[in-house]
C-alpha positions in Angstrom: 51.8 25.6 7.4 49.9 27.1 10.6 50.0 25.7 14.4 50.2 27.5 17.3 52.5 25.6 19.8 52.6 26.4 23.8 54.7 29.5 25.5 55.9 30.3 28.6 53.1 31.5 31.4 54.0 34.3 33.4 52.3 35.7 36.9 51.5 38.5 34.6 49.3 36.3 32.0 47.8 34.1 35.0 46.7 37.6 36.8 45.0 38.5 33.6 43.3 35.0 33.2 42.3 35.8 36.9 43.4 36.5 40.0 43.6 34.6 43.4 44.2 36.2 46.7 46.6 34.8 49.3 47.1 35.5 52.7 50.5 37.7 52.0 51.3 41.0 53.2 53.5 42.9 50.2 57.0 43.9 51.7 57.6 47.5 52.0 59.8 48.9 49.7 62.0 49.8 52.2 62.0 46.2 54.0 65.6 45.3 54.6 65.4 41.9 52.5 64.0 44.0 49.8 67.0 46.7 50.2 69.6 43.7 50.6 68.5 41.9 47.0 68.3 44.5 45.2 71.9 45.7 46.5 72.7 41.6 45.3 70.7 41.5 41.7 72.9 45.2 41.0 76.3 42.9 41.5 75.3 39.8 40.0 76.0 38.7 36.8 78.7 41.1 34.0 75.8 43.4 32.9 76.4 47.3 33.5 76.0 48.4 36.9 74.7 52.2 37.1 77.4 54.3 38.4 80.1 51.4 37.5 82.5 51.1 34.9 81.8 49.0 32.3 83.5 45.5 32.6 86.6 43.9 30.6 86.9 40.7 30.7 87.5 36.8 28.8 85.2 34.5 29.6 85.3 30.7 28.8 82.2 28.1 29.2 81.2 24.7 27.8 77.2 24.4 27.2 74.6 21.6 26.4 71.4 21.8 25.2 69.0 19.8 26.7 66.1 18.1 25.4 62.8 18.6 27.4 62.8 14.7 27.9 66.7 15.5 29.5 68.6 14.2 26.4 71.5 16.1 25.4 70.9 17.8 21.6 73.9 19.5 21.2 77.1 20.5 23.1 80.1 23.1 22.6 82.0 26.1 23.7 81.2 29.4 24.4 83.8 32.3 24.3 83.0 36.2 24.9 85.8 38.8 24.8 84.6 42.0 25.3 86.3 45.6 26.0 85.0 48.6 28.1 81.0 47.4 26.9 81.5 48.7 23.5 83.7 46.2 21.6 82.9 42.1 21.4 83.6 38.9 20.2 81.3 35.9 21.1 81.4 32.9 19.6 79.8 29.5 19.9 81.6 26.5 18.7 79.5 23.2 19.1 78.7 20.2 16.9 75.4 22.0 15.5 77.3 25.0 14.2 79.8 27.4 14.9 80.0 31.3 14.6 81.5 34.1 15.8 80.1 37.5 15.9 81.9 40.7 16.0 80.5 44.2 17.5 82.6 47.3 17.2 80.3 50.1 17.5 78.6 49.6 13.8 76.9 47.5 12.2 77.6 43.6 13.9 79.6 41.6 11.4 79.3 37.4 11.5 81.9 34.3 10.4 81.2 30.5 10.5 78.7 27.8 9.3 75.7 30.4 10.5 75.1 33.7 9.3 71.8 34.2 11.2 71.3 35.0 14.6 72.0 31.9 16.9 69.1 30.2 17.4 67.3 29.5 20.7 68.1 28.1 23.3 71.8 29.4 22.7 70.9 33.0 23.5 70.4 31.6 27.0 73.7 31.6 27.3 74.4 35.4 27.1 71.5 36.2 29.0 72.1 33.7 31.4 75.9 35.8 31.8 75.0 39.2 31.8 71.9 39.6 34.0 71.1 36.0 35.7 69.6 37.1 39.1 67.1 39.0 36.8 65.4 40.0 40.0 66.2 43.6 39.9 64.0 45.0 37.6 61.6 42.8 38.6 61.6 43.6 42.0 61.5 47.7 41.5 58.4 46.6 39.6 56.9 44.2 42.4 58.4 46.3 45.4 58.0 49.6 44.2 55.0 49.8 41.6 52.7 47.2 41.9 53.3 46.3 45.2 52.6 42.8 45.2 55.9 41.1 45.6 55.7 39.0 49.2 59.3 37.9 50.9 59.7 35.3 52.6 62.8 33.7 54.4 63.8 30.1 55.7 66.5 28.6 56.8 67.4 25.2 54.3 70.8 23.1 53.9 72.8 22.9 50.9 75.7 20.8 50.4 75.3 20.3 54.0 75.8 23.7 55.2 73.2 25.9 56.6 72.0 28.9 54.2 69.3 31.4 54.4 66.8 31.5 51.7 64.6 34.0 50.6 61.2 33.3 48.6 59.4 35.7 46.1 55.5 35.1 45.8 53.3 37.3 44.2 50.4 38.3 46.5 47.4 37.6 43.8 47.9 34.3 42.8 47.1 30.8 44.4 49.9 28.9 46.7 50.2 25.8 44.0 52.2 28.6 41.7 55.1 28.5 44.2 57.8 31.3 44.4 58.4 32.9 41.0 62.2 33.3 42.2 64.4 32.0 45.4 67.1 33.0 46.6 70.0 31.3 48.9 72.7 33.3 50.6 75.7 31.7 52.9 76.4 33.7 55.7 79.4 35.7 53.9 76.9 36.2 52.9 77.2 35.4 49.2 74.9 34.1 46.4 75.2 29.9 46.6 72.1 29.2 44.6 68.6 30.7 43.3 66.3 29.6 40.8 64.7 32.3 38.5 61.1 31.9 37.4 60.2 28.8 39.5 57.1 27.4 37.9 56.6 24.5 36.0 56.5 26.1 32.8 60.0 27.5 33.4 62.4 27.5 35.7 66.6 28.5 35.4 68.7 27.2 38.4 71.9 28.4 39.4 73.8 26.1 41.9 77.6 27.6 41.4 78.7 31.2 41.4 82.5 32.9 41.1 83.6 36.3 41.9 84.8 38.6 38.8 86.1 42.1 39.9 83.4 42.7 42.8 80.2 40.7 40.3 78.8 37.6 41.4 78.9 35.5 38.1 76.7 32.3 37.8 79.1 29.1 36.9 76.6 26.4 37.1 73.7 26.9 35.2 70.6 24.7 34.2 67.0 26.0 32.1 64.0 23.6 31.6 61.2 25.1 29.9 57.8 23.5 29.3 58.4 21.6 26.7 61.0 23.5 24.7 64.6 22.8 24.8 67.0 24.4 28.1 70.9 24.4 28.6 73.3 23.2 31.1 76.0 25.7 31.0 79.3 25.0 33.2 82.5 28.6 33.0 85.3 27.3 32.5 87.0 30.9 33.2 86.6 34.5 33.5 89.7 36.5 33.4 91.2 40.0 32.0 91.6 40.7 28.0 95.4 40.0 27.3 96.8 42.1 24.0 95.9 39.0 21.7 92.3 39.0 22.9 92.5 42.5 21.8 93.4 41.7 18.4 90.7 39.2 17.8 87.7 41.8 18.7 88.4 43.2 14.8 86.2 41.1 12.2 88.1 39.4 10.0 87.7 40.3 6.1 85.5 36.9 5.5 82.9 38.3 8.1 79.6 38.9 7.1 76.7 41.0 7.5 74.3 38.4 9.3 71.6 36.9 7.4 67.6 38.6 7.8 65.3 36.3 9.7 63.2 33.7 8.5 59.7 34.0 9.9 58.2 30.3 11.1 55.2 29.4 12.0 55.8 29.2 15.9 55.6 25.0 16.1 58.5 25.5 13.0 61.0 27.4 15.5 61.8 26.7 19.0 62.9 30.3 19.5 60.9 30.8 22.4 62.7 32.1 25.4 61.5 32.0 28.9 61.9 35.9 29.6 64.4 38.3 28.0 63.9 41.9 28.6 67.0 43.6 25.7 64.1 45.4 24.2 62.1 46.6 27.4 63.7 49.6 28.6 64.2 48.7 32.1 67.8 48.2 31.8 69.2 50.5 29.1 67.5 53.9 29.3 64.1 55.0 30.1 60.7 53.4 28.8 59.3 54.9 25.8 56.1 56.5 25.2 54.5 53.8 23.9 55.9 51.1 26.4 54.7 53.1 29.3 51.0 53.0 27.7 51.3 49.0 26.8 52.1 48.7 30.5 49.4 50.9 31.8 47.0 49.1 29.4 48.3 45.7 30.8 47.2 47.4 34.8 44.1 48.3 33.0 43.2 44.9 31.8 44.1 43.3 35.4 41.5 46.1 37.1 38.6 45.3 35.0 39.1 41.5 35.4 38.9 42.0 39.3 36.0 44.5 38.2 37.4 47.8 39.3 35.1 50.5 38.0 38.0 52.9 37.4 39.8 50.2 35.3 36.3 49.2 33.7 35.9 52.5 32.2 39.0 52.7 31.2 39.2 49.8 29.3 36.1 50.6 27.4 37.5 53.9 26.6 40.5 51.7 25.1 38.1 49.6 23.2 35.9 52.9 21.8 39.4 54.8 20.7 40.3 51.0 18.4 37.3 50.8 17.1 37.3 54.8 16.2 40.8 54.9 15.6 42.5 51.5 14.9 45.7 52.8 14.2 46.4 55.2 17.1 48.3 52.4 18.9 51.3 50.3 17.1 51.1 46.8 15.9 52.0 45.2 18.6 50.0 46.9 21.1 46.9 46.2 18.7 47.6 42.5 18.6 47.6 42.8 22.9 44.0 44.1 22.4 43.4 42.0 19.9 44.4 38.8 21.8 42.5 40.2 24.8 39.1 41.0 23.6 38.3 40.9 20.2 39.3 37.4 18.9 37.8 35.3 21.9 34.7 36.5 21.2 34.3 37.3 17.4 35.1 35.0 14.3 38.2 34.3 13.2 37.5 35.1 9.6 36.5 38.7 11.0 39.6 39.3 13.3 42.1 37.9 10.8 41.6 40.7 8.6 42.6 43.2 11.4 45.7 40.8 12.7 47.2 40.4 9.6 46.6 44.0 8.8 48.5 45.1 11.8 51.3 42.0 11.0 51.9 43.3 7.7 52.2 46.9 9.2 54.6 45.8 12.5 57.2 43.7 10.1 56.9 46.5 7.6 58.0 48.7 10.2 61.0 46.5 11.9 62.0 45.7 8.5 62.8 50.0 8.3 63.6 50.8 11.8 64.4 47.9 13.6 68.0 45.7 13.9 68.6 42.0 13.3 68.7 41.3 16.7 65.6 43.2 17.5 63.6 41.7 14.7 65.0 38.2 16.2 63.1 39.6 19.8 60.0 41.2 18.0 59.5 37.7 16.1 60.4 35.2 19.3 60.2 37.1 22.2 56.5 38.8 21.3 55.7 36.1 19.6 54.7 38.6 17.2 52.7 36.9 14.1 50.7 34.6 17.0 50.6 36.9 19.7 47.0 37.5 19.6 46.0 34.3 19.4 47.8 32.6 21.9 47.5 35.6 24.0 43.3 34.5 23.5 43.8 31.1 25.3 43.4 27.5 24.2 39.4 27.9 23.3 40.6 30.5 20.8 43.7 29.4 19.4 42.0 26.1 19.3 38.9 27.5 16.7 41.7 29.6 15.0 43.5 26.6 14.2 40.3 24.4 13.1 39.5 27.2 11.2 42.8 27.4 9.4 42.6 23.7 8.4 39.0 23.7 7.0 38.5 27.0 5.5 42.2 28.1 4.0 40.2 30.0 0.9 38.6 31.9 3.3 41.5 32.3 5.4 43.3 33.7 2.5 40.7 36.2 1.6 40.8 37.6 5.3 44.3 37.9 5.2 44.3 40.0 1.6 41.7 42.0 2.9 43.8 42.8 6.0 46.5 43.5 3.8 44.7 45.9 1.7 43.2 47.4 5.1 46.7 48.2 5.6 48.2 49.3 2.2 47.0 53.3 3.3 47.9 53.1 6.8 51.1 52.1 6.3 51.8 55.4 4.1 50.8 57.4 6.7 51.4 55.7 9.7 48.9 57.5 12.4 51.0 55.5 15.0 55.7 56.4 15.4 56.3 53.7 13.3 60.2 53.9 14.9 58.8 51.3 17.7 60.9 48.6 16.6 64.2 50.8 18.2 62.7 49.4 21.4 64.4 46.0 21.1 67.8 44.5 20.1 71.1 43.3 21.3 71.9 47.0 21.1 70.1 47.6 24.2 72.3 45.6 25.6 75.7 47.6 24.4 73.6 50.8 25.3 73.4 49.1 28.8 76.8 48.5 29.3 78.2 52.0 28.6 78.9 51.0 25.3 77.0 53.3 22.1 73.4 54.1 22.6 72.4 54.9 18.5 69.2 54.1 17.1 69.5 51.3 14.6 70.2 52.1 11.0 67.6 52.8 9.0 66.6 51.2 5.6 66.7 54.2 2.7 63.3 55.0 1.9 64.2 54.2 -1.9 63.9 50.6 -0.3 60.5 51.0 1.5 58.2 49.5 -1.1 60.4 46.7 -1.3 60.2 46.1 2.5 56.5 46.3 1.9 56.2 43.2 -0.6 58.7 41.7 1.7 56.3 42.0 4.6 53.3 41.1 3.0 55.0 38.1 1.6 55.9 36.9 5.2 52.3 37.4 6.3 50.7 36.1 3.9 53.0 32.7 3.9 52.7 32.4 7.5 49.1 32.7 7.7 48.7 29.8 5.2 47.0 26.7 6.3 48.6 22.9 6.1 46.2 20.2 7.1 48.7 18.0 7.8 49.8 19.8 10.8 47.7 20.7 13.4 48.6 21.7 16.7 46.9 23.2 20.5 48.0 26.1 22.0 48.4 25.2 25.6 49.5 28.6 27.3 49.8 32.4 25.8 52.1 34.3 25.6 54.0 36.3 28.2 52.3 40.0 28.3 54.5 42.7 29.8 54.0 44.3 33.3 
């Protein structure tokens, strides 16, 4: 079964669709409303805090999820208990299904009626916790690298008490986008309410906060998405670990190891988050090689569309080392170029040979290198097996999918050929195969002062089997159903 369903727009996608100038002056780096939220977005929320000691702490919330036409699809509790960053408990409790999952430095361990990761839009939840402002990377990036971030303050009334707000608007894009974030401060000051990617397609709202040991921790919190499925989260409590809490971080003997993803055609999952950034780099350590050069390439991309000659010449020095060398870049920076240039303008029979080559070669490699968690983020968050047609736009994913549905013999033969394409590459990988290591919840522990390892690795005696696993999942998700058919109505979220 193949359909492409919507995903979440971002100021980055828009700037590479094309740009719009405004009449806004980027704030200095050094502008004292700059300085004063980024001091905020280090305090806010019970992520690690460079220079600070990881945090201890019980916390206790009740959560909804909320259908995108506001009807409530599930409700239950949330409980984290975690020690020093390294050692955790969290467990959801709720009438759709309950688990608890255990972290103590090794492998994660799972009890309850789920085995998998829990499914979106419950991972809201933790994110939601641990970095809500999500405004200080974002900011270093707006502020201090690209330069385009535009601050502007108002004075508005909430609850009936005066408050100073603070709008974020990116400098290249049209006024009808509105802020991407806003910010409201009493005059203690402290955080009384923001909203975090304020666009129609998504938008998270935060209208309570509480103070935890010196962190401003969101305790009303609302997500709608475009069409996908939010929460209402309400904290009941955050509080100290007592010696029973203690206790309880050890996995019991029934725990599990958690169950490998199922790979879904996108419209068959509604794992698709707004923005989560476990696997970037910004918060746990330092960008990788490769990341730095996906970024770059993404600044590359934005020159050429505003016709810079530097970033013109760049770009078709990108374009002459693929087609030389295909595999010099990693799967999932193909499918960017892929989704970019090559399948808008060529035939999908032609560029599904070289997306499923390099889908076969990117799950072969997260199925060696990569964690549960981060195969979870490769698979949802890139929206890896899609990527590079909904990164194409709705013309594109439009002719994929008519394509899919009236041709699935040819279809299939692309997809072998890709396959066989990538049958030598993938035993001698001219790309570091060890990208996956880039995402996971253990980006996370890293982040909080907790272990920084690598994932484990799969034992090379289990490599071929990975293999047939991978081309398995290709080749089922590529498969065409008539029955279902499905537009694409935004792409995917590129990095900065």
């Amino acid at each position: 079964m193949w359909a492409i369903a919507g995903a979440l727009l971002s100021a980055s996608a828009q700037e590479v669709a094309g740009a719009i100038s405004l009449p806004l002056e980027p704030t200095a780096a050094n502008d004292p409303m700059a300085v004063f939220l980024l001091q905020k977005a280090q305090h806010c929320g019970l992520g690690y805090v460079s220079g600070a000691p990881s945090l201890t702490y019980k916390v206790r919330a009740r959560f909804e999820v909320i259908a995108p036409d506001g009807g409530v699809m599930d409700r239950g509790k949330y409980e984290q208990i975690i020690r020093d960053g390294a050692h955790s408990k969290t467990t959801y409790e709720s009438t759709g299904f309950t688990q608890s999952w255990y972290q103590n430095g090794g492998p994660a361990r799972v009890t309850g009626s789920r085995a998998g990761m829990p499914p979106e839009p419950y991972i809201q939840i933790v994110l939601a916790l641990y970095s809500p402002m999500g405004i200080e990377p974002e900011l270093r990036r707006g502020l201090m690298q690209d330069r385009r971030t535009a601050i502007q303050s108002e004075m508005r009334e909430i609850a009936g008490n005066p408050v100073r707000c603070y709008e974020l608007r990116n400098t290249r894009q049209g006024p009808d986008r509105g802020p991407w974030a806003a910010y409201c401060f009493n005059t203690e000051p402290a955080l009384v309410q923001f909203t975090f990617g304020a666009r129609p397609s998504g938008i998270a709202t935060v209208n309570r906060m509480i103070e935890f040991q010196g962190r401003q921790v969101p305790a009303e919190v609302e997500t709608k998405r475009k069409g996908l499925p939010g929460i209402r989260l309400h904290v009941e409590s955050i509080e100290p670990i007592n010696n029973s809490d203690e206790a309880s971080l050890l996995a019991p003997p029934e725990a599990v190891t958690p169950d490998p993803i199922v790979i879904r055609s996108i419209t068959g999952s509604s794992s698709i988050p707004s923005k989560v950034e476990i696997g970037s780099g910004d918060t746990a350590s330092a960008k990788l090689p490769w990341q730095e050069r996906r970024a770059k390439f993404w600044k590359t991309v934005k020159g050429a569309n505003t016709r810079d000659p530097d970033a013109t010449r760049d770009f078709k020095a990108i374009l002459t080392q693929f087609e030389t060398q295909p595999f010099s870049r990693n799967p999932v920076e193909n499918m960017d170029l892929l989704g970019v240039f090559y399948a808008p303008k060529d035939e999908v029979e032609q560029t599904l040979k070289v997306v499923s080559a390099n889908a076969a070669l990117g799950w072969y490699d997260a199925l060696r290198f990569g964690s549960e968690s981060g195969r979870a983020e490769i698979l949802h968050n890139e929206k890896f097996f899609g990527s590079a047609y909904l990164l194409s736009g709705v013309k594109t994913t439009d002719r994929f999918n008519d394509f899919m549905k009236e041709h699935p013999d040819l279809a299939k033969k692309s997809v072998i050929s890709g396959l066989s394409f990538a049958e030598a590459e993938r035993k001698n990988p001219h790309y570091d195969a060890h990208w996956p290591t880039a995402y996971g919840l253990e980006r996370i522990i890293c982040a909080q002062g907790g272990s920084c390892q690598r994932p484990k690795e799969l034992p090379p005696d289990q490599w071929d089997k990975a293999w047939e696993e991978a081309k398995k999942q290709v080749t089922a998700y590529y498969e065409s159903d008539s029955s279902t058919h499905s537009k694409s109505e935004l792409p995917p979220t590129p990095p900065k």
